[in-house]
DSSP file (Angstrom, degrees, kcal/mol; ACC not computed):
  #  RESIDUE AA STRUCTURE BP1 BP2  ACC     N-H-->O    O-->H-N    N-H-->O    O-->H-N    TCO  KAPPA ALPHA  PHI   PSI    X-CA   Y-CA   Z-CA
    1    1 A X              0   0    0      0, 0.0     5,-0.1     0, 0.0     2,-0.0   0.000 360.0 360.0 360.0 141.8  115.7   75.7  -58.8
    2    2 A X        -     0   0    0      1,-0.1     4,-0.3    50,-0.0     0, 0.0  -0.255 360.0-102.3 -93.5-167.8  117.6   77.4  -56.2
    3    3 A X  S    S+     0   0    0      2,-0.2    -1,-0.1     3,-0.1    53,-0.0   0.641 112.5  59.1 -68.1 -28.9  118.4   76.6  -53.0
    4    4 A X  S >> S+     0   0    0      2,-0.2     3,-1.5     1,-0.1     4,-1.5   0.838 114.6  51.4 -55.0 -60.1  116.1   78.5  -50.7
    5    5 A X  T 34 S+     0   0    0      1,-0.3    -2,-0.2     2,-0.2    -1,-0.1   0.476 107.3  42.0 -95.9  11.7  113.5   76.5  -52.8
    6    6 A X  T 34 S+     0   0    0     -4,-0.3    -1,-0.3     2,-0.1     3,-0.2   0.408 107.9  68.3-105.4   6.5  114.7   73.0  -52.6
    7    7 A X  T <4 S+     0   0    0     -3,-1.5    -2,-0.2     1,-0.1    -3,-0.1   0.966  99.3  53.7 -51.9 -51.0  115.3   74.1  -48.6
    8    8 A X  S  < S+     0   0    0     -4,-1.5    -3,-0.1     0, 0.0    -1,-0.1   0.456  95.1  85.1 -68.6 -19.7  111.4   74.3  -48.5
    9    9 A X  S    S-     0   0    0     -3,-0.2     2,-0.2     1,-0.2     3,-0.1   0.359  76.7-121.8 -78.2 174.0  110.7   70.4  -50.0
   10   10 A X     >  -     0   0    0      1,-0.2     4,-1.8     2,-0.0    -1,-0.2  -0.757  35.1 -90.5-119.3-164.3  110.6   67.6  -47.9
   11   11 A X  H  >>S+     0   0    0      1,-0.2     4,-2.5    -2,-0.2     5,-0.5   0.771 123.6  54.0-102.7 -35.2  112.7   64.9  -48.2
   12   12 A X  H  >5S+     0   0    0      1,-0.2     4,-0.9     2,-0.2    -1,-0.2   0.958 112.7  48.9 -73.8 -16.0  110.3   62.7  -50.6
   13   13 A X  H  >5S+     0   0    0      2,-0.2     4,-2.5     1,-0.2     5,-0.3   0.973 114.3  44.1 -58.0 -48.1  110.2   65.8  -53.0
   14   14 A X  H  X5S+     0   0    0     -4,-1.8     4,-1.2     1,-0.3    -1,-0.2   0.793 113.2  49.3 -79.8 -22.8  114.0   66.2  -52.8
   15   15 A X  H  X5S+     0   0    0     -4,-2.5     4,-1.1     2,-0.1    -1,-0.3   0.702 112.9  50.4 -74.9 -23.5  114.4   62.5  -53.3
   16   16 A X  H  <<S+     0   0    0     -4,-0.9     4,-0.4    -5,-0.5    -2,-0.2   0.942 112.4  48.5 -74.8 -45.9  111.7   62.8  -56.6
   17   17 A X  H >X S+     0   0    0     -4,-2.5     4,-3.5     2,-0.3     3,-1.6   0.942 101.1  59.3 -73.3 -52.4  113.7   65.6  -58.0
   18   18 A X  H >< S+     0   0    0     -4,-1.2     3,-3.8    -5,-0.3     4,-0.4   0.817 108.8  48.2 -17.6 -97.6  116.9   63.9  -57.7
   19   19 A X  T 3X S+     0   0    0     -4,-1.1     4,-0.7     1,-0.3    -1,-0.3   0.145 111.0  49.2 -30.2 -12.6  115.4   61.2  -60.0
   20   20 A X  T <4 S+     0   0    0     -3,-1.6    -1,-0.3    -4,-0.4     4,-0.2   0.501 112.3  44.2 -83.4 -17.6  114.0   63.5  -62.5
   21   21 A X  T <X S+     0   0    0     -3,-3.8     4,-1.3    -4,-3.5    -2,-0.2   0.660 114.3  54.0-106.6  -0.2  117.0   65.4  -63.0
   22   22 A X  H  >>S+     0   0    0     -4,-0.4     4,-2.1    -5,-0.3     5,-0.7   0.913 104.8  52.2 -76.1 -38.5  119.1   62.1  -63.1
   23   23 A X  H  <5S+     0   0    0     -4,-0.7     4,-0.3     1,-0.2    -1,-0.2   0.728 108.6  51.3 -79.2  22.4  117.2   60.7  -65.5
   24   24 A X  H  >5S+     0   0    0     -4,-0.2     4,-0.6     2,-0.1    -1,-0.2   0.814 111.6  52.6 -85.9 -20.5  117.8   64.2  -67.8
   25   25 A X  H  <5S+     0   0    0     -4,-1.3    -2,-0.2    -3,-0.5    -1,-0.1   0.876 110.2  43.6 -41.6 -56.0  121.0   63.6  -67.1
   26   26 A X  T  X>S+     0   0    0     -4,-2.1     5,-0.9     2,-0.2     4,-0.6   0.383 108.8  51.8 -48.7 -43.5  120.7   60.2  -68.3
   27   27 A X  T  4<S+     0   0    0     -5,-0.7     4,-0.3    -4,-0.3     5,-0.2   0.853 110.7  59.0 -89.4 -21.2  118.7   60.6  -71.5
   28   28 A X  T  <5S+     0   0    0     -4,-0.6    -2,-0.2     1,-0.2    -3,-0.1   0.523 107.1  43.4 -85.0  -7.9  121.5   63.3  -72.3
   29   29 A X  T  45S+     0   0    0      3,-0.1    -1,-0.2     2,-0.0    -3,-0.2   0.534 129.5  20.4-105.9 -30.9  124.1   61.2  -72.2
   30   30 A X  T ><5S+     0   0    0     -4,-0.6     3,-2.7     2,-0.1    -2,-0.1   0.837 114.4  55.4-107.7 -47.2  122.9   58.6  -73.9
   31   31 A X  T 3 <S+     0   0    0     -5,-0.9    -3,-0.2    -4,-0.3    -1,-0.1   0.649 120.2  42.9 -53.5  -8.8  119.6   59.4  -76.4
   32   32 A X  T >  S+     0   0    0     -5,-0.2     3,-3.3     2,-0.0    -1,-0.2   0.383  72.5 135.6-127.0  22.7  122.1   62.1  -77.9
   33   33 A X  T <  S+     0   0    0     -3,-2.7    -3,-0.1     1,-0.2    -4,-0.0   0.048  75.7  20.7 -57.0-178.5  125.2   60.8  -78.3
   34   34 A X  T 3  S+     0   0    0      1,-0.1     2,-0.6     2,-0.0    -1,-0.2   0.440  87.9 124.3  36.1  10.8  126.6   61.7  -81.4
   35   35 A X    X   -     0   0    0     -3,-3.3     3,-0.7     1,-0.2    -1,-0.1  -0.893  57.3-143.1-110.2 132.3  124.4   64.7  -82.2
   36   36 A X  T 3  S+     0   0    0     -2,-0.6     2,-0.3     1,-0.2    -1,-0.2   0.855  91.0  73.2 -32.1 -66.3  126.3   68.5  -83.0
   37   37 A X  T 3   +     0   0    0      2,-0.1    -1,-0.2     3,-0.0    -2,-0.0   0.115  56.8 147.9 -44.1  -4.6  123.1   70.1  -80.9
   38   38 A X    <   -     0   0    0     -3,-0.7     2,-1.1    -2,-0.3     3,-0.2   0.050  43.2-150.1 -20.4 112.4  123.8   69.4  -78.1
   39   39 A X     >  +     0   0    0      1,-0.2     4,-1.1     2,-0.1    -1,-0.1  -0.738  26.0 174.4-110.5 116.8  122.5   72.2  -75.3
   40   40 A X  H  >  +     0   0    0     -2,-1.1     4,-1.4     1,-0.2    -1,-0.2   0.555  62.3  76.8 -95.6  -1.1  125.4   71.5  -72.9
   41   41 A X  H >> S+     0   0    0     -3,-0.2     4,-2.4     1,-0.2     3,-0.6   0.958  94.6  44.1 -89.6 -45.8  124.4   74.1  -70.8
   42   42 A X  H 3> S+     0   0    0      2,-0.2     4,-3.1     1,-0.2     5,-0.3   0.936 108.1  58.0 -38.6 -44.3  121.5   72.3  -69.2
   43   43 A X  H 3X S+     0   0    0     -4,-1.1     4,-0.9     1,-0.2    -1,-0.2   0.825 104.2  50.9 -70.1 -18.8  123.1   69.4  -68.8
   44   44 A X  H <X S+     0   0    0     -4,-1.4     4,-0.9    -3,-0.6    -1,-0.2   0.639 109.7  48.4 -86.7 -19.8  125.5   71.1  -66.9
   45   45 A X  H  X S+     0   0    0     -4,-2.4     4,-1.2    -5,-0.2    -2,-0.2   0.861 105.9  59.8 -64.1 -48.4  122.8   72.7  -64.7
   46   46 A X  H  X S+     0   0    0     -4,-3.1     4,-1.9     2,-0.2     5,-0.1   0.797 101.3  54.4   8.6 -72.1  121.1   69.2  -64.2
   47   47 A X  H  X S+     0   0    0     -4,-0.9     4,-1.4    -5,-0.3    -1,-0.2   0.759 113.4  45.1 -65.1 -42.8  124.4   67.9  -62.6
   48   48 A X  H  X S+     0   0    0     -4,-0.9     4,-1.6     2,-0.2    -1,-0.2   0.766 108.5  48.0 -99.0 -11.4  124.2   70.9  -60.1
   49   49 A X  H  X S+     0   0    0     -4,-1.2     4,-3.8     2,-0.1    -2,-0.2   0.796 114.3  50.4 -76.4 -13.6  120.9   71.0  -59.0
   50   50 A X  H  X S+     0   0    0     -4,-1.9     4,-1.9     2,-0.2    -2,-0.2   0.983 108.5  50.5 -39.2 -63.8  121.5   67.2  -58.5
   51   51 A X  H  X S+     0   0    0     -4,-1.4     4,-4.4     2,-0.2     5,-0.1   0.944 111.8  55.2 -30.1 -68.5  124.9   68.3  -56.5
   52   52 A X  H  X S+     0   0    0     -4,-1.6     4,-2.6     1,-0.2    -2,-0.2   0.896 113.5  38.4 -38.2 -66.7  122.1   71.0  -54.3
   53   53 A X  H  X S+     0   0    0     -4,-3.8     4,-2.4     2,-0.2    -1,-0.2   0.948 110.2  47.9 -57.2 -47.5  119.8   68.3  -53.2
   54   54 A X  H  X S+     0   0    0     -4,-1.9     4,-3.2     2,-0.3     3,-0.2   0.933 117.4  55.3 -71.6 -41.6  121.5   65.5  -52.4
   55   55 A X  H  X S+     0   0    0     -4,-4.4     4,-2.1     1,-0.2    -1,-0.2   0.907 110.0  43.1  15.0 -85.1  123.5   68.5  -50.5
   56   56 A X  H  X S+     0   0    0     -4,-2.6     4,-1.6     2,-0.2    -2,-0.3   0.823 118.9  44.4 -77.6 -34.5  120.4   69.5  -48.8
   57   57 A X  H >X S+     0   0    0     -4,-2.4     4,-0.9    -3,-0.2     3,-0.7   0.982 114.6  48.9 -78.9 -54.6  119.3   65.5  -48.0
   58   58 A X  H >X S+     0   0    0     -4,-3.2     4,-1.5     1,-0.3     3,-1.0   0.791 111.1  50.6 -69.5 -48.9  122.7   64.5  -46.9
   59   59 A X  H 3X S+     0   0    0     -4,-2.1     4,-1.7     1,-0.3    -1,-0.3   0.743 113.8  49.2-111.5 -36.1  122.9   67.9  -44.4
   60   60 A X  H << S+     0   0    0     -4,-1.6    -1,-0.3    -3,-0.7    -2,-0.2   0.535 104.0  52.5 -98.9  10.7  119.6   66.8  -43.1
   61   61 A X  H <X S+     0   0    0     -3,-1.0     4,-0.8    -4,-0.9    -2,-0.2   0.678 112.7  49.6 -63.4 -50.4  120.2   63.1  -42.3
   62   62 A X  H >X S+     0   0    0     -4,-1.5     4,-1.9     1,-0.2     3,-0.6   0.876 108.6  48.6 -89.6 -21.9  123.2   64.2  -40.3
   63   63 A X  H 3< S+     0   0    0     -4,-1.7    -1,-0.2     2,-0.2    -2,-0.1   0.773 114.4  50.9 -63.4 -29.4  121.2   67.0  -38.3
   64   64 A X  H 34 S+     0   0    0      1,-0.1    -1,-0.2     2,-0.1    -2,-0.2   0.719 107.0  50.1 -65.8 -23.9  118.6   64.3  -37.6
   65   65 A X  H <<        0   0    0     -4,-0.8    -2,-0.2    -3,-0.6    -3,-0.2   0.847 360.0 360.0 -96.2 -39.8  121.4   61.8  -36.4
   66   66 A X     <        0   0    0     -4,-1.9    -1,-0.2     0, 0.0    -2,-0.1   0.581 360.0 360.0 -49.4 360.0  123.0   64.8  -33.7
């Protein structure tokens, strides 16, 4: 997802999304430990649309608070 399109969400979206992409995080870290297959490249994508939102929530808490 990019960034232009988690600007568009509202805040319970961006707070939902969060929480799905922790827990892929979360299942990737743990449901596959030890396995060769690993597709690290998601996991590392995960971690940065995580990054984007909380971003994008944090940036619009403090514009609410001005």
């Amino acid at each position: 997802m990019s960034y232009k399109e988690i600007k568009k969400k509202s805040d319970s979206e961006l707070v939902d999304y969060v929480n799905q992409q922790r827990e892929i995080i979360r299942n990737f870290r743990f449901n596959t430990s030890g396995s060769a297959n690993r597709d690290v490249s998601s996991f590392h994508s995960a971690k940065k649309e995580v990054a984007r939102a909380l971003t994008e929530i944090n940036s619009r808490s403090r514009a609410n608070k001005v």
